[in-house]
RODO-2510 file (C-alpha; in nm, 4 decimals, decimal comma):
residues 326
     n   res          X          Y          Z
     1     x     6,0677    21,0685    18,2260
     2     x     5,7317    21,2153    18,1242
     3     x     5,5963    20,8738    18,1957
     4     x     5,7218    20,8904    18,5586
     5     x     5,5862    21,2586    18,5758
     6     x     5,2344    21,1633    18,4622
     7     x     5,2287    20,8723    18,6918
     8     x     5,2895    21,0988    18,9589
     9     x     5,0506    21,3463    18,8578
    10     x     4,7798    21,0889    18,8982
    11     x     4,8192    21,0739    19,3052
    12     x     4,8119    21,4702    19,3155
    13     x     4,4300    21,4380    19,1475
    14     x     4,3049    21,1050    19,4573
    15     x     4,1097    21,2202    19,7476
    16     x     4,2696    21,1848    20,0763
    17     x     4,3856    20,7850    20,1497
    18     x     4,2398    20,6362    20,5282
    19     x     4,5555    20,6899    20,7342
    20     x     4,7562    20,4913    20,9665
    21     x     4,9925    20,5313    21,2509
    22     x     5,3107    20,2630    21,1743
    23     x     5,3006    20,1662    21,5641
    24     x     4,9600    20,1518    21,5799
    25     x     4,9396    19,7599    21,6610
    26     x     5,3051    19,6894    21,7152
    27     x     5,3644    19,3317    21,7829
    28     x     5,6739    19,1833    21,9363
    29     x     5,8574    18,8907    21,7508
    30     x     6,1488    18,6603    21,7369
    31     x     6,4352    18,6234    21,5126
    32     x     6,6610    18,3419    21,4746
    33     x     6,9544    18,2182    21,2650
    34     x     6,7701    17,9270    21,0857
    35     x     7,0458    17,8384    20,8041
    36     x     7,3806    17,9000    20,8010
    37     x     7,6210    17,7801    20,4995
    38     x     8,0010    17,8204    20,3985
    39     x     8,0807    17,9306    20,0237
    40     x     8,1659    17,6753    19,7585
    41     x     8,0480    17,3731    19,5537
    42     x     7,9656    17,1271    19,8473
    43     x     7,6615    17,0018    19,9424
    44     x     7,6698    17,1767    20,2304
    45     x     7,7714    17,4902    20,0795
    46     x     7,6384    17,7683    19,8617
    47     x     7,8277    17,9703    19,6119
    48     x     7,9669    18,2775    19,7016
    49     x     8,1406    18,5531    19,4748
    50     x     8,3518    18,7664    19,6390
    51     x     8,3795    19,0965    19,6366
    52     x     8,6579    19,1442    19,4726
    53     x     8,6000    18,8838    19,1718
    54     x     8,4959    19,0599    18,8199
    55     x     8,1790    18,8844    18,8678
    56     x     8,0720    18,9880    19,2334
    57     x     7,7591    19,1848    19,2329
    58     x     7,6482    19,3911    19,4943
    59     x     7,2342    19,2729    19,4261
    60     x     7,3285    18,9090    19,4004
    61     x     7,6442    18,8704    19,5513
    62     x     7,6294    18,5066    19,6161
    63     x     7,5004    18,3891    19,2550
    64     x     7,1844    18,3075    19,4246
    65     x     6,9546    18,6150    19,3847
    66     x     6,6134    18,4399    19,4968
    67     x     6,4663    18,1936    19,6893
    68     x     6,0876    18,1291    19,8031
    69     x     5,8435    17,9528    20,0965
    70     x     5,6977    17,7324    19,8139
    71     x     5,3717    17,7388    19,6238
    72     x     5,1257    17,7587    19,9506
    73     x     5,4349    17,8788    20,1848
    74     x     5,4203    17,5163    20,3271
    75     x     5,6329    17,3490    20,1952
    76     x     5,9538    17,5022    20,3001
    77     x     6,2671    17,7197    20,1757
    78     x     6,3754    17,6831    19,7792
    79     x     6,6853    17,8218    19,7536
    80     x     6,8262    17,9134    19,3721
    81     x     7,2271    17,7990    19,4167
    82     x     7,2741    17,9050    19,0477
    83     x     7,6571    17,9154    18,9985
    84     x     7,6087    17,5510    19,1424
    85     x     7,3197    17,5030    18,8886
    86     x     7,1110    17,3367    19,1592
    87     x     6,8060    17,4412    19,3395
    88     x     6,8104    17,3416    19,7718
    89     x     6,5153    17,2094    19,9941
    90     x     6,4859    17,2841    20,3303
    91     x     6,2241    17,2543    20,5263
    92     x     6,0288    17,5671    20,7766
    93     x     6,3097    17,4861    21,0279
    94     x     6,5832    17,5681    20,8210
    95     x     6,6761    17,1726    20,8319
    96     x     6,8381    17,0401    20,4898
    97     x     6,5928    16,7927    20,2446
    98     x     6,7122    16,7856    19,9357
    99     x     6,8864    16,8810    19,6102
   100     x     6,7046    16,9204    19,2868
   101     x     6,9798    16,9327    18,9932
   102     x     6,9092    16,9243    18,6302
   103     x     7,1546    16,7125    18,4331
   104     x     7,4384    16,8547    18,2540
   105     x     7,3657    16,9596    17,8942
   106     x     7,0212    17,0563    17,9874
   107     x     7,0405    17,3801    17,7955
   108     x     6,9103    17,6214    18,1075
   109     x     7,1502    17,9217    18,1293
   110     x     7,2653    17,8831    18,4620
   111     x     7,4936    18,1840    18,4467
   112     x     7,1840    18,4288    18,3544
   113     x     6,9018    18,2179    18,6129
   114     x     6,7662    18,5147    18,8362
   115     x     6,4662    18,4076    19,0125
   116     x     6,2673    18,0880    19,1347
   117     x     5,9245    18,0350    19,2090
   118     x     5,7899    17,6895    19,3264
   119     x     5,3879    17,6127    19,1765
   120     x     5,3589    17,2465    19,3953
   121     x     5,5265    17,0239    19,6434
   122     x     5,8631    16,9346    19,4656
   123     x     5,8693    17,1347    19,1612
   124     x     6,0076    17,4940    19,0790
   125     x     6,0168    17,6974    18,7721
   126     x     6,3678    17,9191    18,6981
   127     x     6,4358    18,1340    18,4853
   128     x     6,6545    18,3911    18,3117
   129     x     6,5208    18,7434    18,1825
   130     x     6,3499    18,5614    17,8829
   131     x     6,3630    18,1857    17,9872
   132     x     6,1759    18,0176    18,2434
   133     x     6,2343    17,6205    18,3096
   134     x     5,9899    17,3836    18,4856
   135     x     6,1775    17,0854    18,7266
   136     x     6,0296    16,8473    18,8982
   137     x     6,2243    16,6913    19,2263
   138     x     6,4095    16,4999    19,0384
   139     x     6,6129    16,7749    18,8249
   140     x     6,3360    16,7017    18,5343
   141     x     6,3038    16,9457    18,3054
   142     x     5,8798    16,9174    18,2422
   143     x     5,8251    17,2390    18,0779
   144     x     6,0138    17,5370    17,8969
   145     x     5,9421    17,8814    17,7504
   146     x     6,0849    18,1618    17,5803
   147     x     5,8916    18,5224    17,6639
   148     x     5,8806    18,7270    17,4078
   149     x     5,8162    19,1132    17,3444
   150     x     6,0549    19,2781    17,4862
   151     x     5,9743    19,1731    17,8752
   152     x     6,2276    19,0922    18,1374
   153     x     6,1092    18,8232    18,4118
   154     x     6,2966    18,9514    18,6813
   155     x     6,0259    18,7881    18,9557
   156     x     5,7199    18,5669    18,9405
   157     x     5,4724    18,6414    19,2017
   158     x     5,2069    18,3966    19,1058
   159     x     5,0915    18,1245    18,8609
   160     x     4,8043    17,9772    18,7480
   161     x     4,7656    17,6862    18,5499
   162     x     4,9003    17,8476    18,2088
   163     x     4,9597    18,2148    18,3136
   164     x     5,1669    18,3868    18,5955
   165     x     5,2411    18,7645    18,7417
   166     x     5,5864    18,8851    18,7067
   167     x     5,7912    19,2044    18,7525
   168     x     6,0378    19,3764    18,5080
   169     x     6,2281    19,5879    18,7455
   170     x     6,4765    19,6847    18,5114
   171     x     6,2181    19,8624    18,3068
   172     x     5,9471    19,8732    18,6009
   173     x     5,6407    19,6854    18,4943
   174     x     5,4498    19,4209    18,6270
   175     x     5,2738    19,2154    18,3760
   176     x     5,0554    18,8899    18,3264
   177     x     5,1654    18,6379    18,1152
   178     x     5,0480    18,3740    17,9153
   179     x     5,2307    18,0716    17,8226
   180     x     5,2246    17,8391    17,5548
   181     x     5,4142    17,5378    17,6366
   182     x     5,3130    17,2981    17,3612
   183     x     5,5142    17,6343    17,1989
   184     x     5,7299    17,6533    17,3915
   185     x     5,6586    18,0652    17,4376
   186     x     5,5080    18,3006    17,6628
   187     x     5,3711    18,6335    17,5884
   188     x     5,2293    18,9412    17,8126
   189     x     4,9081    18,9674    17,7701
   190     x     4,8772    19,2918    18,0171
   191     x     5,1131    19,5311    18,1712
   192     x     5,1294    19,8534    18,4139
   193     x     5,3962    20,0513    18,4301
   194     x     5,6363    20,2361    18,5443
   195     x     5,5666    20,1272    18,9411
   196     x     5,8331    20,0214    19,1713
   197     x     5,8470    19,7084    19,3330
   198     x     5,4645    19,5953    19,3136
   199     x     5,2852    19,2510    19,4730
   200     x     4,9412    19,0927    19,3483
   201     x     4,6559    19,0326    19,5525
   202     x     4,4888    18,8633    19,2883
   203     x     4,5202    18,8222    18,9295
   204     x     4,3591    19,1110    18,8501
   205     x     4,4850    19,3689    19,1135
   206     x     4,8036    19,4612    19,2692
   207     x     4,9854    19,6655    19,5252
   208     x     5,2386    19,9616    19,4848
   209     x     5,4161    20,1834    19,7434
   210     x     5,5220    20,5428    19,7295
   211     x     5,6250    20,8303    19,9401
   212     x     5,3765    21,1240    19,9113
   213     x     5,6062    21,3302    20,1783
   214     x     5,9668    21,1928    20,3568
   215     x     5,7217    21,1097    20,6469
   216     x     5,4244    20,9573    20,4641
   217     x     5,4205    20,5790    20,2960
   218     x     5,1098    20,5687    20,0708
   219     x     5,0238    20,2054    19,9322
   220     x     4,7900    20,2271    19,6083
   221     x     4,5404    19,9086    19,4588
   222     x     4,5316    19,9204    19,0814
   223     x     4,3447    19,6877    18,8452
   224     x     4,4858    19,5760    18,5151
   225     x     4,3373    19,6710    18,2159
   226     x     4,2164    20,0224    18,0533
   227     x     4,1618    20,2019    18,3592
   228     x     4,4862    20,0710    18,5238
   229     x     4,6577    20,4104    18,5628
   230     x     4,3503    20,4826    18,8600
   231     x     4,3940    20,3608    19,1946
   232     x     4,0744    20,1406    19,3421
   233     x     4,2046    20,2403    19,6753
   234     x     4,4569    20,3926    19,9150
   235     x     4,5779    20,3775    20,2329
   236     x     4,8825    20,6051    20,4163
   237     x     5,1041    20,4714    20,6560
   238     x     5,2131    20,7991    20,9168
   239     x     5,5802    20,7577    21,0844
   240     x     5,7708    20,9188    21,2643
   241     x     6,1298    20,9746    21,0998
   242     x     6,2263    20,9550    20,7309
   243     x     6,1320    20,6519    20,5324
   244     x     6,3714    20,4626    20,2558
   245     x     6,3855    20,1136    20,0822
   246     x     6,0083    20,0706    20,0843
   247     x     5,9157    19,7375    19,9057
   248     x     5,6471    19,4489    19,9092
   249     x     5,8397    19,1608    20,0207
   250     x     5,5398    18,8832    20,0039
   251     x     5,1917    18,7765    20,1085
   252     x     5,1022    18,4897    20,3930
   253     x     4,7732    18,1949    20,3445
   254     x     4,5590    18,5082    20,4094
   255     x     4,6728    18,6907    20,1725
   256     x     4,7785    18,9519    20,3546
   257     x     5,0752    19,1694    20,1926
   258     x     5,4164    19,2049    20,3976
   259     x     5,5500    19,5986    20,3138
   260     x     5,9286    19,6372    20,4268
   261     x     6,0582    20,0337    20,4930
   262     x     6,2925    20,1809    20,6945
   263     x     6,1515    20,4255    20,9104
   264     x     6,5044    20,5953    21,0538
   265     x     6,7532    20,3571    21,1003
   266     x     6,5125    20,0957    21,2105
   267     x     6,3520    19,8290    20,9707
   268     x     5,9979    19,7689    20,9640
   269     x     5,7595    19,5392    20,8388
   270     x     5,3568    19,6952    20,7739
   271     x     5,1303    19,3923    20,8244
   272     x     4,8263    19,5255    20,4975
   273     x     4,5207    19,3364    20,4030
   274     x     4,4154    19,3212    20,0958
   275     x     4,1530    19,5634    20,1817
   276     x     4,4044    19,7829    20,2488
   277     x     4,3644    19,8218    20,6143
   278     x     4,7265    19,8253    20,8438
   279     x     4,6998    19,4985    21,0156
   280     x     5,0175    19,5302    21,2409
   281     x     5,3855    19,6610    21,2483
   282     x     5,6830    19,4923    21,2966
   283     x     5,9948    19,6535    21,4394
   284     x     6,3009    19,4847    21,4154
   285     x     6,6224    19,5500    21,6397
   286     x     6,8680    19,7637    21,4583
   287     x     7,1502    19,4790    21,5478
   288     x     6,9546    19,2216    21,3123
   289     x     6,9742    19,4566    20,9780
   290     x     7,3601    19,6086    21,0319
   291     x     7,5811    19,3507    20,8135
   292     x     7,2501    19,3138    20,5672
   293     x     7,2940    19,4419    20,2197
   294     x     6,9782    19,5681    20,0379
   295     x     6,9412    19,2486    19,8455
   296     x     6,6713    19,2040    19,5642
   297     x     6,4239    18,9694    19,6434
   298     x     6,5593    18,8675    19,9620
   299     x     6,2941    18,7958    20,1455
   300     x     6,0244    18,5808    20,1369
   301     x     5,6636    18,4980    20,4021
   302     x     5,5199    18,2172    20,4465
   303     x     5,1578    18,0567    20,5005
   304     x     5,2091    18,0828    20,8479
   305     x     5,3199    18,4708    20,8152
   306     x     5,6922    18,3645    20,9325
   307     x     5,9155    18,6139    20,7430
   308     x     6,2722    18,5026    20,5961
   309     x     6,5710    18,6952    20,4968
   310     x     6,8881    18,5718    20,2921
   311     x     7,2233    18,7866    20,3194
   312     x     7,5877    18,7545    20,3266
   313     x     7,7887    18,7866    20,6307
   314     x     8,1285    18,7937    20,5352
   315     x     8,1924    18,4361    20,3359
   316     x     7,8886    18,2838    20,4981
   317     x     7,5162    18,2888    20,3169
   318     x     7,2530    18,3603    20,6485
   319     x     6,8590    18,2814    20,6529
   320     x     6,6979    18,4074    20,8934
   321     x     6,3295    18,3374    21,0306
   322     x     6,1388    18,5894    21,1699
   323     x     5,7987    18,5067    21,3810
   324     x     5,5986    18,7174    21,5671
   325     x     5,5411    18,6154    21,9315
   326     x     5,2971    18,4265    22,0716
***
């Protein structure tokens, strides 16, 4: 708690942020139904819990809490099928490619895998809270490590080479990480935290949202390292009604960052450069978010700045794509 109160302390002390209107460059866009699969062990299928089993979980209710655009967003849709222990390819259409399954007696904890982040064409890293796995296409495992100090991997944002960017939200931290895999361990080498649901811009700086009034969304850059706790920058995003469920959902080829709210009963989407300047705003229908739950990690952008969402509808798991309009 006093952590959380001298966090908060710290915007009182910034000078004014540059402020936005969220409708300020409103663009118009298209959303379609790009995947659509029944519950169960099939191919064609997904696994689903249901809501009524001892296992069902309103954040991951289908056992498959994460999926991704790939490592440049090109490639297409990775979907984690954990209860299945298999990882699906489809491509930017939502059109099936492939199945990458590691063989039985692997030793990856399927039942604890809660995220999936793909680092080249055909290969993925999973992972548990203190595991993460390395596959290639063919269900491989290339590369393994166990993290250690008290971190939970909860979502990788990035990697590079032998380190990656990843988010404890259980304890709210983002970290970088360094891994050994010759060690088979991995080890945070720098954290910031508390700060709900962050997103890098590089591997030095990252994003965080916050409300300084109901009305007023207020995104902060911070820089890891001693001086951390200061914001580089700010910028505040001005609506019109209430605001709830604010989170960074991903970044497209130009890195811009892709901020999801609720601004009423209507979801939106704030377009942000990494310079912190409100790019464009994305209004969505209030038909396309009614059966959604508020899944973690749900969505996912791609190069091309095509946004994806995963839910349940009754026994069926939905993608959808969402594009902005020519």
């Amino acid at each position: 708690m006093k952590k959380i109160i001298a966090f908060s302390l710290i915007f009182l002390m910034l000078p004014a942020p540059a402020a936005f209107l969220e409708n300020a460059s409103a663009s118009q866009v298209e959303v379609s139904s790009i995947i659509t699969a029944g519950g169960g062990s099939g191919a064609d299928d997904f696994h689903i819990t249901a809501a009524g089993d001892p296992s069902y979980s309103y954040y991951f209710s289908n056992s498959a809490p994460a999926f991704t655009a790939g490592a440049r967003g090109r490639e297409g849709l990775y979907i984690l099928d954990a209860a299945n222990a298999r990882v699906k390819k489809y491509n930017p259409a939502g059109d099936f490619n492939c199945i990458i399954k590691p063989p039985d007696g692997c030793g990856i904890k399927f039942e604890e895998l809660c995220g999936i982040f793909a680092v080249s064409s055909g290969e993925v890293f999973v992972h548990t809270a203190r595991e993460i796995y390395r596959i290639d296409a063919a269900g491989k495992i290339t590369d393994r490590a166990s993290i250690k100090g008290g971190f939970d991997c909860h979502k990788i944002f990035s990697f590079n080479q032998k380190s990656f960017t990843a988010y404890d939200y259980k304890n709210l931290r983002i970290a970088r990480i360094e891994a050994d895999f010759n060690k088979k361990e991995a080890a945070v080498s720098e954290s910031f935290g508390p700060v709900l649901f962050p997103w890098p811009v590089s591997d030095q700086e990252f994003l965080s949202a916050c409300l300084l009034t109901p009305k007023n969304l207020c995104v902060y850059k911070y820089r890891f390292g001693g001086d951390a706790g200061f914001p580089l920058a700010s910028l505040k995003i001005e609506t019109q009604e209430f605001v709830s469920q604010h989170k960074f959902i991903g970044n497209d080829g130009r890195n811009n960052l892709y901020l999801r709210y609720f601004s009423g009963i209507n979801e939106k989407i704030a377009i942000i450069s990494p310079e912190l300047k409100l790019i464009d705003t994305i209004t969505l229908e209030t038909a396309y978010s009614s059966k959604r739950s508020n899944l973690l990690y749900d969505e996912c952008v791609d190069a091309e700045g095509n946004i994806y969402t995963l839910f349940i509808d009754s026994d069926r798991l939905v993608i959808k794509k969402i594009s902005r309009a020519e």
